[in-house]
C-alpha positions in Angstrom: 57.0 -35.3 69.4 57.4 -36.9 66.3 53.3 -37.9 66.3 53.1 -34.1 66.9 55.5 -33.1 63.9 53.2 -35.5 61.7 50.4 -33.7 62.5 51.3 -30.4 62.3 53.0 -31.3 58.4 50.1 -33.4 57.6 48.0 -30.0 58.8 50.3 -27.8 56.7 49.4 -29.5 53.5 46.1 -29.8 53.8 45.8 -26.2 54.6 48.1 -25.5 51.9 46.2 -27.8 49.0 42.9 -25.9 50.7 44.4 -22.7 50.1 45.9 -23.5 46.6 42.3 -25.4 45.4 40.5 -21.7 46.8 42.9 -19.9 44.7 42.1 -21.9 41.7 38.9 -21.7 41.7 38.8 -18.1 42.4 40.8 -17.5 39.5 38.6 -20.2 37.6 35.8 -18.4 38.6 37.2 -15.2 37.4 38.0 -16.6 34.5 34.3 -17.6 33.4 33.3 -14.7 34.6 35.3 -13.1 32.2 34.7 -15.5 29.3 30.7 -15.3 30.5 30.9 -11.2 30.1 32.7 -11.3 26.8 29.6 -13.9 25.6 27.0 -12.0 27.0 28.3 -8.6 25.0 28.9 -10.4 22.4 25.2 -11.7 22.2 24.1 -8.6 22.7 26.2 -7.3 20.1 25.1 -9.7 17.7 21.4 -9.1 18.6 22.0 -5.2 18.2 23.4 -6.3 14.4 20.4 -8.7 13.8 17.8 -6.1 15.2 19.0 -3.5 13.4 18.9 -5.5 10.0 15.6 -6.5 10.6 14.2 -2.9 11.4 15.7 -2.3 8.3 13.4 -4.7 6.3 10.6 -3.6 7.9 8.3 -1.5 6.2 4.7 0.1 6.2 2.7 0.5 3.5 -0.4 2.8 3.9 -3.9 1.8 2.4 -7.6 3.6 2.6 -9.3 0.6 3.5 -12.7 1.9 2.1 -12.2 1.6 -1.6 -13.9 -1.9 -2.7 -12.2 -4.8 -4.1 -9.2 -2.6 -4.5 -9.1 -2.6 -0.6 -11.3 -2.3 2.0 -12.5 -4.4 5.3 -14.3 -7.2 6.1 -17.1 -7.6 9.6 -14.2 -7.9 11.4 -12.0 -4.8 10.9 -9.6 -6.8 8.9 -8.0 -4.9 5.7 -8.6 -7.0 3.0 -9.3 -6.3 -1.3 -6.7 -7.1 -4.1 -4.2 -4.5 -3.1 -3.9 -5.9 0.4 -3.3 -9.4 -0.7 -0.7 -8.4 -3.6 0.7 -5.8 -1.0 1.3 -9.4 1.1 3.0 -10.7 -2.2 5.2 -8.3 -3.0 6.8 -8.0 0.2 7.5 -12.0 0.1 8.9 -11.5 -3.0 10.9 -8.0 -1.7 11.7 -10.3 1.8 10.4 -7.8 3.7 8.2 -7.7 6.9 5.3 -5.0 5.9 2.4 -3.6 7.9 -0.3 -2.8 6.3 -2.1 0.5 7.9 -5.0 2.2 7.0 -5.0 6.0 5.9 -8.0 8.2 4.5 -7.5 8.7 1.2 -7.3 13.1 1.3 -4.8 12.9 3.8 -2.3 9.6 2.0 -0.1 11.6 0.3 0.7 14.3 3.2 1.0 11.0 5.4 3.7 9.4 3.0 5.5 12.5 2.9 5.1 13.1 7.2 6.8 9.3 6.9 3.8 8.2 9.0 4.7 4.7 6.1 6.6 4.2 3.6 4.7 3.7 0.7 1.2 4.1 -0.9 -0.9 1.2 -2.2 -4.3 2.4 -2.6 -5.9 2.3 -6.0 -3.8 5.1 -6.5 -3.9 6.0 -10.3 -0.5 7.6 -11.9 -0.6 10.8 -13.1 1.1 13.7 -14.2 0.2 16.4 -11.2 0.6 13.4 -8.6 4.5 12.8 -10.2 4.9 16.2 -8.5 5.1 15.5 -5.3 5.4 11.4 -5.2 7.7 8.7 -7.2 5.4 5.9 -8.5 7.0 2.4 -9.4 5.6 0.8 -12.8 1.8 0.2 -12.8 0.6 -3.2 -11.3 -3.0 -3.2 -12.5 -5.1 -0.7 -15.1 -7.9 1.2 -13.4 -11.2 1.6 -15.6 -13.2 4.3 -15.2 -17.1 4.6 -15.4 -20.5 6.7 -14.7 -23.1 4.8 -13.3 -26.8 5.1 -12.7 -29.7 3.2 -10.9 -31.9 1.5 -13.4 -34.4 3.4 -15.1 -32.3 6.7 -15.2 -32.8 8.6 -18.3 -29.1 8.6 -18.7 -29.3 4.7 -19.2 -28.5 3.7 -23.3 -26.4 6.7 -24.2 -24.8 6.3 -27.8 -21.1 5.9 -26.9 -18.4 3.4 -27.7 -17.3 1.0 -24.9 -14.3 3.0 -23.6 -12.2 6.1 -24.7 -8.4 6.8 -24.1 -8.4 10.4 -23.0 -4.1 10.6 -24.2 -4.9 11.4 -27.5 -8.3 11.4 -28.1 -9.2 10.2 -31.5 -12.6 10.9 -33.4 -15.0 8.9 -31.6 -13.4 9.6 -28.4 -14.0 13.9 -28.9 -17.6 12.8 -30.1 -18.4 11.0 -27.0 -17.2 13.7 -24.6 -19.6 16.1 -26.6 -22.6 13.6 -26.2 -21.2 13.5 -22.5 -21.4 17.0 -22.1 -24.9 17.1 -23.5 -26.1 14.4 -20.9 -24.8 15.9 -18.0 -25.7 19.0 -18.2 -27.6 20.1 -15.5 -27.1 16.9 -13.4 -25.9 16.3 -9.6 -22.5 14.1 -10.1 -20.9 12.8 -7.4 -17.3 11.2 -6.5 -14.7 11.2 -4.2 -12.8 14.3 -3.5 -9.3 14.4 -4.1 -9.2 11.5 -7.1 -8.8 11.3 -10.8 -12.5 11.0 -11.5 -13.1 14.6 -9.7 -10.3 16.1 -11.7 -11.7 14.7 -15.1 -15.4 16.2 -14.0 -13.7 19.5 -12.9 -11.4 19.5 -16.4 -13.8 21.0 -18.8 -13.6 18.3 -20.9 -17.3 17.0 -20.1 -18.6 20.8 -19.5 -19.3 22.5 -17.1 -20.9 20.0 -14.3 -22.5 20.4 -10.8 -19.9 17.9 -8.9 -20.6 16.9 -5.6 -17.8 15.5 -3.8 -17.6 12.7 -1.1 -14.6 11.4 1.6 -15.0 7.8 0.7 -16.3 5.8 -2.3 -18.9 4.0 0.4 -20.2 8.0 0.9 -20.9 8.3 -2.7 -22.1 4.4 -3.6 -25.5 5.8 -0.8 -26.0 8.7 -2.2 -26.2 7.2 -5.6 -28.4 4.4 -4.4 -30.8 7.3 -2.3 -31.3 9.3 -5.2 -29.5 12.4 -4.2 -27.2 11.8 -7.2 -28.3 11.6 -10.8 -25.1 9.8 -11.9 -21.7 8.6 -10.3 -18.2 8.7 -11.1 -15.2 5.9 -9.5 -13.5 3.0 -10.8 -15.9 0.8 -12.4 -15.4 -2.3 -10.3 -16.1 -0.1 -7.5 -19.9 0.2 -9.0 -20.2 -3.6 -9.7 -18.7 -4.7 -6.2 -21.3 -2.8 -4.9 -24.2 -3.8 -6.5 -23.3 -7.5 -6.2 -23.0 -6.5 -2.4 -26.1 -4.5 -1.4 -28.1 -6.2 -4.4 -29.1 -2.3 -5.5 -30.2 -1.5 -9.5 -26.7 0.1 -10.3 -25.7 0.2 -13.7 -22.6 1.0 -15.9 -23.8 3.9 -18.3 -21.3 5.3 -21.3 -17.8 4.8 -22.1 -15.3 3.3 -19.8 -12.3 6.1 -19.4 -8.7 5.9 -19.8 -5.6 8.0 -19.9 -5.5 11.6 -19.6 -6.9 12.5 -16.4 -7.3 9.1 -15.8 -3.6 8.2 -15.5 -1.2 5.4 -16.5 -2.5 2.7 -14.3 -2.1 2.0 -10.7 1.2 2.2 -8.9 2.6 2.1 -5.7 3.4 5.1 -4.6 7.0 6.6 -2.9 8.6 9.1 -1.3 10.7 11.3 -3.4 14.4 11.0 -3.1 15.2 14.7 -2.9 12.4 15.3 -0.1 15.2 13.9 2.0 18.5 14.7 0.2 19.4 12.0 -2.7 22.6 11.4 -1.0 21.0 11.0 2.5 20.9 8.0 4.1 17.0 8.3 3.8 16.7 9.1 0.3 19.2 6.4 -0.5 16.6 4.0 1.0 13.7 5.0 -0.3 15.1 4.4 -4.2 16.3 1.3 -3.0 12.3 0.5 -1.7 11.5 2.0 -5.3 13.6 -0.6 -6.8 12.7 -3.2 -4.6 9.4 -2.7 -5.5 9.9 -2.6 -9.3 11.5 -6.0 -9.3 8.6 -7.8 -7.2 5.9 -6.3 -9.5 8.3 -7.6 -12.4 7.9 -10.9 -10.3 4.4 -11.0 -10.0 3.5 -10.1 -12.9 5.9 -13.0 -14.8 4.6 -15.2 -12.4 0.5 -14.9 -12.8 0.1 -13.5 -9.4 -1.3 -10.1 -10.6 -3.6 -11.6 -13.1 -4.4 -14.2 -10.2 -5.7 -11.6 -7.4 -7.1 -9.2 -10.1 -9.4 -12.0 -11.6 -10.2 -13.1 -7.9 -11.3 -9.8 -6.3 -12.5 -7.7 -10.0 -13.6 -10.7 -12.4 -11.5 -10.0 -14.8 -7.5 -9.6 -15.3 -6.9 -5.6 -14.8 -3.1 -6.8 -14.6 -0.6 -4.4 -16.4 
């Protein structure tokens, strides 16, 4: 009996301590399984935060991708040109993560405003009748204007000073519209559509001219070189980039042009706050981009990088 009774208490307690260590680690478990939900929401939380931070400094920024060394694309499809690289800059400089996309060029400014990116940087000049329906941040680099020619056009030596600033046009500048007007009279000129250069052809100010029109600067750089233009309007590092490329006879005629229809430089180009409300939460971020993008240029231009990328991909410093 008293083996029996030792046995049965020595049973008891170890079913007991069985029971009691299976109820502890029940509750143990229960407990991490607690402590592992409240870490796992809490991650999640945390990446929600972070992710939504991040989306927040992401931005795009739309290009044409056919306008050479301002931007355009290499063998491979790559963007590349001086607004693509400083594009790259700024947005170090902003601490931002940018995508670069590419747009064609009539349809940029509808595309901004659909919010298909979030700003413009395409050898996009600043002017008055563009301020209407965009915000531009300070110029970043001077856009010069020129005719060209292929060699041997009768065009070729006209009596002009180097360059005329169309704002307020002094003496020299009204007397080499009128010899201008005189040379073009009667000629096929041909530009993009939808740019600075068509509007200064389509102004009056160099008569009345037969103006053929072209989607991309590429269009208009063959024509030229065919012969079914007499004379071409664009950016005038747009003419030399070509001719150093394809090795064609093109050549810089007349004055180089500046201000008036030409515009204040080369900005990048932004959404208007009241598009969206100014008190919105979008409007409120796209003055913040503007500002953001003001202070980088301030940056790059204090630092040499302008001057850097515009001596690289034009041969000379455009910086403004």
């Amino acid at each position: 009996l008293g083996i029996f009774h030792l046995q049965s208490t020595t049973k008891f307690f170890f079913l007991n301590s069985l029971f009691c260590e299976i109820l502890v680690s029940n509750l143990l478990k229960e407990k991490n399984m607690n402590i592992l939900k409240k870490t796992i929401f809490s991650v999640l939380a945390s990446l929600l935060i972070i992710g939504n931070v991040y989306a927040s400094d992401k931005i795009k920024i739309g290009t044409e991708g056919a306008y050479p060394p301002w931007n355009s694309k290499d063998a491979s499809g790559k963007l590349i040109g001086f607004e693509v690289e400083l594009a790259n800059w700024l947005c170090i400089y902003m601490q931002k993560d940018c995508t670069i996309v590419e747009q064609d060029w009539d349809g940029m400014i509808p595309a901004l405003q659909m919010r298909k990116f979030d700003a413009i940087m395409a050898g996009m000049s600043i002017t008055d009748e563009r301020k209407k329906v965009i915000t531009f941040s300070q110029g970043y680099a001077d856009e010069v204007a020129s005719l060209a020619v292929m060699k041997g056009s009768s065009l070729e030596g006209m009596d002009t000073p180097a360059g005329i600033n169309l704002t307020k046009p002094n003496a020299a500048a009204k007397k080499a519209l009128k010899t201008l007007t005189s040379a073009l009279a009667g000629k096929t000129v041909c530009t993009q559509t939808g740019t600075i250069h068509q509007n200064f052809l389509q102004s009056g100010d160099v008569g009345s001219v037969n103006v053929r029109t072209y989607k991309t600067q590429d269009e208009v750089n063959l024509d030229l070189s065919s012969g079914r233009c007499d004379v071409a309007l664009a950016a005038a590092v747009a003419f030399t980039d070509y001719a150093e490329k394809s090795g064609k006879s093109v050549v810089l005629v007349g004055p180089t042009f500046s201000g008036g229809a030409f515009g204040n430089g080369v900005g990048v180009g932004i959404r208007q706050t009241s598009q969206m409300g100014e008190g919105s939460d979008q409007g409120k971020k796209d003055a913040k981009l503007l500002s953001d993008f003001n202070k980088a240029i301030d940056t790059a231009r204090k630092n040499g990088k302008i001057s850097e990328l515009a001596i690289k991909w034009f041969g000379f410093d455009a910086s403004m």
